[in-house]
N, C-alpha and C positions, 0 to 999 in steps of 0.2 A: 691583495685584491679582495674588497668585498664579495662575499655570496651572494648570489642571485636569490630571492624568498619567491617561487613561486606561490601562484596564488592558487589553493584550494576548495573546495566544498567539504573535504573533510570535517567531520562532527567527535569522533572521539576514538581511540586504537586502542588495542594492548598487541604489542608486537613482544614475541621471544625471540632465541637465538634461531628458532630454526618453521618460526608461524606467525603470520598475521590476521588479526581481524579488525575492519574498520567501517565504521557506517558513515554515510554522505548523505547531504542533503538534495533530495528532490523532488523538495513540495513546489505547488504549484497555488494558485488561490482560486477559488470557485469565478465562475462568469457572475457576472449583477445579476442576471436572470437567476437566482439560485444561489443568492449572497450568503442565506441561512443556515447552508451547509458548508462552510468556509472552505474546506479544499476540495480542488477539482475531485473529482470523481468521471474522466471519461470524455466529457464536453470537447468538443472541436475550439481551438484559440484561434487567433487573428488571422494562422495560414492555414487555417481549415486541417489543421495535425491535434487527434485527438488525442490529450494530455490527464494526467492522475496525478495525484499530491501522493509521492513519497517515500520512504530513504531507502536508499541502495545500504546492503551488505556485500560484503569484498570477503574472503578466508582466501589467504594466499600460504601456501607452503614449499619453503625453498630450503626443505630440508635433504633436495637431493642438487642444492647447489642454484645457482640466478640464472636469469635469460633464460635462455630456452628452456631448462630445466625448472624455472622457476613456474608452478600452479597457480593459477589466480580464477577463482570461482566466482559467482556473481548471484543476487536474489535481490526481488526487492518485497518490501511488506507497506501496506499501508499504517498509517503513524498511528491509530488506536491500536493494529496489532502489538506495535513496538511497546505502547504503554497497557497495554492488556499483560506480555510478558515480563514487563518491569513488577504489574501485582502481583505472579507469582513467587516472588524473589520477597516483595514487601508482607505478603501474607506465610511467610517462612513455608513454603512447601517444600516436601523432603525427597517427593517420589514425582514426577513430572512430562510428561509428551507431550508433544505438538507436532506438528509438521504440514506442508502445505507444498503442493506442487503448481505451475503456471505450462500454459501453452500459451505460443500466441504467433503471430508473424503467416505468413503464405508459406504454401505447402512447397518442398523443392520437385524437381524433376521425378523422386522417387515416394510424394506424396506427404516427406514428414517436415514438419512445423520444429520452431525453438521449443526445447522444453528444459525445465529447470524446479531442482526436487530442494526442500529444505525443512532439515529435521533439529530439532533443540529437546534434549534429552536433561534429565536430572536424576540422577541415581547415586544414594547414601555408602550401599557396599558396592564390593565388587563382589565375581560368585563364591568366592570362598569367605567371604564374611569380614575382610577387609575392609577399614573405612576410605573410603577415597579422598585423598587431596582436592582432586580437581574434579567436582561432583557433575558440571555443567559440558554434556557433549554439544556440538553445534555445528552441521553437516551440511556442505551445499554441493548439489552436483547440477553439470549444466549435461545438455545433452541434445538430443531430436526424439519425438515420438510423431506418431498420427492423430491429426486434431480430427475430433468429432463434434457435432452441433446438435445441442438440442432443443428443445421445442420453443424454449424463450430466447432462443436465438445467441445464446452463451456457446461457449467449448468447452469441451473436458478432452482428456488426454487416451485413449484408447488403451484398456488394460492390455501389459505385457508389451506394448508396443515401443517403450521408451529404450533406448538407445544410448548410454552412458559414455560421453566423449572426454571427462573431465570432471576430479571431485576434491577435496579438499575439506578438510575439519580441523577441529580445535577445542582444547581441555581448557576450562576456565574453572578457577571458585567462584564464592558468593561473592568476594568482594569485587574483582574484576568484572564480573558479569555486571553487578548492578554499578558499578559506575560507567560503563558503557550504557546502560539503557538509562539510570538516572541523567546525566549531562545531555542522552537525546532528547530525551523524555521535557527536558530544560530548553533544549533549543524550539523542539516543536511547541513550549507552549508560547514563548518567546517571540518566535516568527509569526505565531496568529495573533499575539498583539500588536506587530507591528505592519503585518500585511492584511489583516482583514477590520483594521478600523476605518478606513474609505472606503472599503468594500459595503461594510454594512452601511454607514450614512448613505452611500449611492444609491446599493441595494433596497435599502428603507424609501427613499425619496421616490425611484423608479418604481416601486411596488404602489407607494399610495396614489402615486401617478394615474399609473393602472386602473385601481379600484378606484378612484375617482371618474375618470373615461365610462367604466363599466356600469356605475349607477348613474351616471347623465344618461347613457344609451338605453336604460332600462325606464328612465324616467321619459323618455322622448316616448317609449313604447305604449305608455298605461297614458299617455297622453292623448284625449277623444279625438278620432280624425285620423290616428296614426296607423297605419297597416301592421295588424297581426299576425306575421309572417310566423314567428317560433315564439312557441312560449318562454316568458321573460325569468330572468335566472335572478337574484339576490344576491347582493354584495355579500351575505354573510357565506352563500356557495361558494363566493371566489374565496377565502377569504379561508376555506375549509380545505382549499386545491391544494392536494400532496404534490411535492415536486417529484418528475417526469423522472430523478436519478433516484429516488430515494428506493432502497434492496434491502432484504431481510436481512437482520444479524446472521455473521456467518460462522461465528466463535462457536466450536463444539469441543470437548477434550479428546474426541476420538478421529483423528482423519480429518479437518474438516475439509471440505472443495474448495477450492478457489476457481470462480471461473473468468477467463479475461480475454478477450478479442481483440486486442489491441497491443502491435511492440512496446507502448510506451510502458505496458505492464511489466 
């Protein structure tokens, strides 16, 4: 009897006898209003479910046996951070941190939110001056803390408050690491050529649309007779309009924040 081939999102693994790690895909493509920024970022889709472009990590460790005993951890990063890490690998860095924590979801009965911690380490020795094997640590723990809000309307996670339900990690070298983030790194550029080329023709045609709309309106205004209700704006104003998603870079080497309002994070 044939095997059944389920069908996956998986993007690429390295599994041992006794640990896995594996990214998925779960990008999303920007709304036409905001064609320019090709993946969602937060936007409400067709069921009013506010959605984000981007791949799940998994570290499962079933080194104390499967099923119930089996760990399965979860994070997820958006796809520049994925290829922001893949530059560390390509720019040969020896010594290496990052790390990035999310809250998100309704408070339970006892006030605390989803939260989820993830750490990628690179260290040449070990403390006795040993060279290591497997130089690349990679740490995910899931858990609940208390969400806090602040003033631009983001969360962050309330120091000391997190809550560790569940963790799991994994030793990798250089070469295992970068073909895990190169083959992602391939997929994501991959999927925006194939998902954001009608995006942008649409995106493009809706936009001169627009600016087109905007200079007949402004042209009916300077037009003698016409009531000069507000002062009249310039296609070159629209034309300068940052989009309403667009947020600071958030890349630092120390800590940086992540903040997300939203499970889809």
């Amino acid at each position: 009897m044939a095997s059944t081939i389920i069908p996956t999102n998986q993007i690429a693994k390295i599994q041992t006898n006794k640990k896995l790690i594996a990214f998925y895909d779960k990008l999303h493509i920007a709304p036409i209003e905001h064609y320019a920024q090709i993946h969602a970022k937060g936007e409400s889709d067709q069921t009013n479910t506010k959605v984000s472009s981007l791949i799940g990590i998994s570290i499962q460790d079933y080194s104390n046996g499967t099923g119930q005993n089996n760990i399965i951890t979860q994070f997820n990063l958006a796809p520049e951070q994925i290829q922001f890490l893949l530059t560390r690998i390509e720019a040969g860095f020896q010594d290496f941190e990052w790390s990035s924590d999310k809250i998100f979801g309704s408070p339970d009965a006892n006030g605390y939110s989803i939260a989820q911690k993830f750490v990628i380490t690179r260290h040449s020795f070990k403390q006795d001056g040993t060279v290591l094997n497997n130089p690349w640590y990679i740490s995910i723990s899931n858990g609940h803390g208390i969400r806090v809000q602040n003033q631009t309307g983001g969360y962050y996670m309330k120091g000391g408050s997190y809550q560790q339900e569940k963790s799991a990690f994994i030793n990798l070298n250089d070469m295992d690491l970068y073909g895990l983030l190169k083959r992602t790194d391939a997929y994501i550029r991959n999927w925006e050529m194939v998902n954001a080329y009608q995006t942008i023709l649409q995106g493009q045609q809706t936009y001169a649309q627009y600016l087109s709309t905007v200079r007949q309106q402004n042209q009916q205004r300077q037009t003698p007779g016409y009531p000069q209700e507000n002062p009249a704006y310039t296609g070159d104003q629209y034309e300068q309009r940052p989009s309403d998603n667009y947020s600071q870079s958030q890349y630092q080497y120390s800590e940086p924040q992540y903040q997300y309002n939203n499970p889809n994070y």
